[in-house]
N, C-alpha and C positions, 0 to 999 in steps of 0.2 A: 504493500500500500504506500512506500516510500519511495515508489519509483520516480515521480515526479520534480521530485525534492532537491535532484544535483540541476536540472535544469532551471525551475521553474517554482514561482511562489505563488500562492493564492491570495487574490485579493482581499480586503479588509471586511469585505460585507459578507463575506462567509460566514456564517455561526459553526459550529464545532459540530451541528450533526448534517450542515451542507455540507462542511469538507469531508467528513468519513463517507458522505452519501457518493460525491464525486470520486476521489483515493478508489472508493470499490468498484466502481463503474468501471475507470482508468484500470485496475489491477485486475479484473474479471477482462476486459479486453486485450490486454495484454499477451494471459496465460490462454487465452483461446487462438489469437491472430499471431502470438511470438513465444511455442510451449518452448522453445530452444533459450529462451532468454534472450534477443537480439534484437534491437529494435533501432533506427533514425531520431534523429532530433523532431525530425518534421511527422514522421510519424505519432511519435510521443504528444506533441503539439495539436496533431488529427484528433485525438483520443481525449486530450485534456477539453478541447472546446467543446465535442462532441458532448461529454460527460456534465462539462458545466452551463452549455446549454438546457438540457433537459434536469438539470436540478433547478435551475432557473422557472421555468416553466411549471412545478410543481409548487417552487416559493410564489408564483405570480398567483395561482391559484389559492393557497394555504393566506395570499394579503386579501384576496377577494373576503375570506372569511372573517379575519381578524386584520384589519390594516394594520394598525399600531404595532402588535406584537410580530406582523413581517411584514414590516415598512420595508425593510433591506434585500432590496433586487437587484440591484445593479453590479452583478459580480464583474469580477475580470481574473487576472492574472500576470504575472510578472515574468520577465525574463530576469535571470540571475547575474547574466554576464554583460547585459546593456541595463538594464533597470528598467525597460519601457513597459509602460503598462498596456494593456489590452483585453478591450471591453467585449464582453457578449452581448450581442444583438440576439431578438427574436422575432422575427416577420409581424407576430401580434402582438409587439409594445411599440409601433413607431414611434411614440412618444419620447421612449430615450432616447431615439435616433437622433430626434431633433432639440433635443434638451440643449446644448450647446449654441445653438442656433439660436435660441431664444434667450440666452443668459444675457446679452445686449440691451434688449427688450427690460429685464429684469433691470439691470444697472440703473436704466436711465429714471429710475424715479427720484431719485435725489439723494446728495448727499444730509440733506436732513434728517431725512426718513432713516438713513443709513448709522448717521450718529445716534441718535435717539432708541435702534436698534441694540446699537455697539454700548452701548449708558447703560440698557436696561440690564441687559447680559454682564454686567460687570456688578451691579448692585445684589445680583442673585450669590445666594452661599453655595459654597461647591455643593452641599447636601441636596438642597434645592437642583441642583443644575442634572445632577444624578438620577433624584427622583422625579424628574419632568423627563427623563431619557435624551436619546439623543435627538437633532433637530438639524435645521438652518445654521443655525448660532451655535450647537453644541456637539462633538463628536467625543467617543469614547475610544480611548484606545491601551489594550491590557500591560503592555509594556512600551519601552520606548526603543532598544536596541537588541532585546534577546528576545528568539523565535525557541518557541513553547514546545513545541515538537522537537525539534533538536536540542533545547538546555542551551545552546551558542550563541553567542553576537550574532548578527548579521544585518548586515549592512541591507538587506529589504525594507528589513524592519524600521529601519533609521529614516529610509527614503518614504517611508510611509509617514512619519512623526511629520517630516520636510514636508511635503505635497498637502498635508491638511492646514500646516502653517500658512503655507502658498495661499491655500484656494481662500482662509477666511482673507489675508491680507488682498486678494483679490476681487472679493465680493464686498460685505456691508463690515467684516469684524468677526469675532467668536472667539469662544473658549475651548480648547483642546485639553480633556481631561487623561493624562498618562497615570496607569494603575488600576482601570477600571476597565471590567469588559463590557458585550456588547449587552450583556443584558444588564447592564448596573449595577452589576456584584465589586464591591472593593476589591480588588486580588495586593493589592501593593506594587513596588518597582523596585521591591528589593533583588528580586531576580536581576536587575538591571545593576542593581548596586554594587554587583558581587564582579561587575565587568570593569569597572572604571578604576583599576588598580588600586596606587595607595589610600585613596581620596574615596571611601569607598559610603556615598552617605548625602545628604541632600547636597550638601555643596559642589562635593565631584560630578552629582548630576547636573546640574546648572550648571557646570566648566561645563560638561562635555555636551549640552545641550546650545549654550552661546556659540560652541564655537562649529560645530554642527549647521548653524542657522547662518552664519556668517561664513563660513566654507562655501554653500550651496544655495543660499538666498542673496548675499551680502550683508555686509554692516549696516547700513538703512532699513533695512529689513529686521537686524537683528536690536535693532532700537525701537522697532513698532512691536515687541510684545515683552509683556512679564511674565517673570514664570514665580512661582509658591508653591507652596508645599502645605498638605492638610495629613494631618496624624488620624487613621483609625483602627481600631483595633485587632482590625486583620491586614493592615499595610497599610504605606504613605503613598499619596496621592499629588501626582505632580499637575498643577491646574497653570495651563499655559492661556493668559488673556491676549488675543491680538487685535489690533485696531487696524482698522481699511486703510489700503494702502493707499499713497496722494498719488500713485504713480504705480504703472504693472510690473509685479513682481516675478523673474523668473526662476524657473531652478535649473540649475547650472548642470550640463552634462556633459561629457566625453568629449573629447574632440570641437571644446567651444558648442556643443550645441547646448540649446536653451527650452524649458515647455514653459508651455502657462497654462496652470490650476486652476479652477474656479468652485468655489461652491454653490449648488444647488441642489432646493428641495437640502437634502441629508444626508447627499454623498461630495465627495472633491472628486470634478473630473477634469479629465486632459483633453484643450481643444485643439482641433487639430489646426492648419496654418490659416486656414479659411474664414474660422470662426474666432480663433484667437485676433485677428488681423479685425473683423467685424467687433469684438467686443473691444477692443481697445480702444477704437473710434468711438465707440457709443459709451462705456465708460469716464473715461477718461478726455469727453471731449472737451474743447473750450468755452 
């Protein structure tokens, strides 16, 4: 079921029984199409979409019933060795197809609206922020640098902390809660603490979170948020507040290339040149 894992990471909006639903799909097709053990990258990749398509399509169904409790559709996937992320479409949600498309549209209601937004989200106590779930303004994420599955760092993980930062600094503002999972369970970041060598403790995370955001956002970037820390009884809670950015914020990739994040509705996504190029103008016009 860990076949995927040297290539490939699962995006954020998985819950823990999407990914084992996917893992066994992928590992059932596998041991049928490759009993020899041998398989392509590209193959590998057939199987993953394949898999996360149709888990997709039972969560689209399971939100019909219960929206709130699976708000979370928008899966994707990562490459390990470039970072790029990549969405699942499905023929019956054109809706996200054109979700980006319309993020311009969103922008343009004003930076009033936007502060006033970014104000209320900041007067909320991380408990409150927790127990409202996640939203527009709030996203949860269980750790900040170590992948739960392997017990290791990785640097997925980190690019994921990065891109949510991105998308609220892109949109109206938000709060990015590190330590808590997808359903609003405390878990802590001590898992995380145990990575950051001497310095092993809220401060080393704030070093290695500063300089994280200023590697891959810049230093402009890394002055539009605060990070804090909340003590509970089953772990610390690292509660990152960001404010809209005066200007698009990008994340820094390989080879000088650059994406731009955005958030909407619930999720951070990646627009592609078309829509990025459209929302910057409508954004950020004069």
């Amino acid at each position: 079921m860990r076949a995927i894992d040297a290539e490939f990471a699962l995006g954020p909006h998985l819950s823990a029984r999407d990914e084992k639903a996917v893992r066994k799909t992928v590992s059932g097709l596998l041991k049928i199409i490759h009993p020899h053990g041998e398989w392509t990258r590209a193959e590998l990749r057939e199987y993953l979409e394949f898999a996360l398509e149709g888990r997709r399509r039972v969560k689209e169904q399971l939100k019909k019933l219960a929206a709130h409790d699976y708000a979370k559709t928008a899966f994707s996937y990562i490459e390990r060795d470039t970072g790029h992320e990549f969405w699942i479409e499905v023929p019956e949600q054109p809706e996200d197809a054109d979700a980006g498309r319309g993020a311009g549209a969103e922008a343009a209601s004003g930076t009033d609206t936007a502060a006033q937004d970014e104000s209320s989200a900041a007067r909320e106590t991380t408990q409150q922020l927790i127990e409202q779930g996640e939203s527009k303004k709030v996203e949860f994420k269980q750790t900040g640098r170590v992948n739960l599955h392997t017990k290791q760092q990785d640097s997925v993980i980190e690019q994921m902390v990065v891109k949510a930062i991105a998308g609220f600094m892109n949109s109206s503002g938000g709060t990015l809660l590190v330590g808590v999972s997808d359903s609003g369970e405390v878990t802590g970041i001590e898992a995380d603490f145990k990575t950051l060598g001497y310095k092993q403790n809220t401060d080393g995370f704030a070093l290695w979170l500063n300089g994280l955001i200023d590697n891959l956002l810049g230093p402009t970037a890394a002055a539009n948020m605060t990070a804090g820390f909340d003590e509970y009884p089953s772990g610390t809670v690292c509660r990152i507040d960001v404010a809209a950015g005066t200007g698009p914020v990008f994340v820094r990739r390989k080879k000088g290339q650059a994406e731009l994040y955005v958030r909407l509705n619930n999720s951070t996504r990646l627009l592609n040149t078309a829509e990025a190029l459209d929302y910057v103008q409508t954004r950020w016009r004069a």
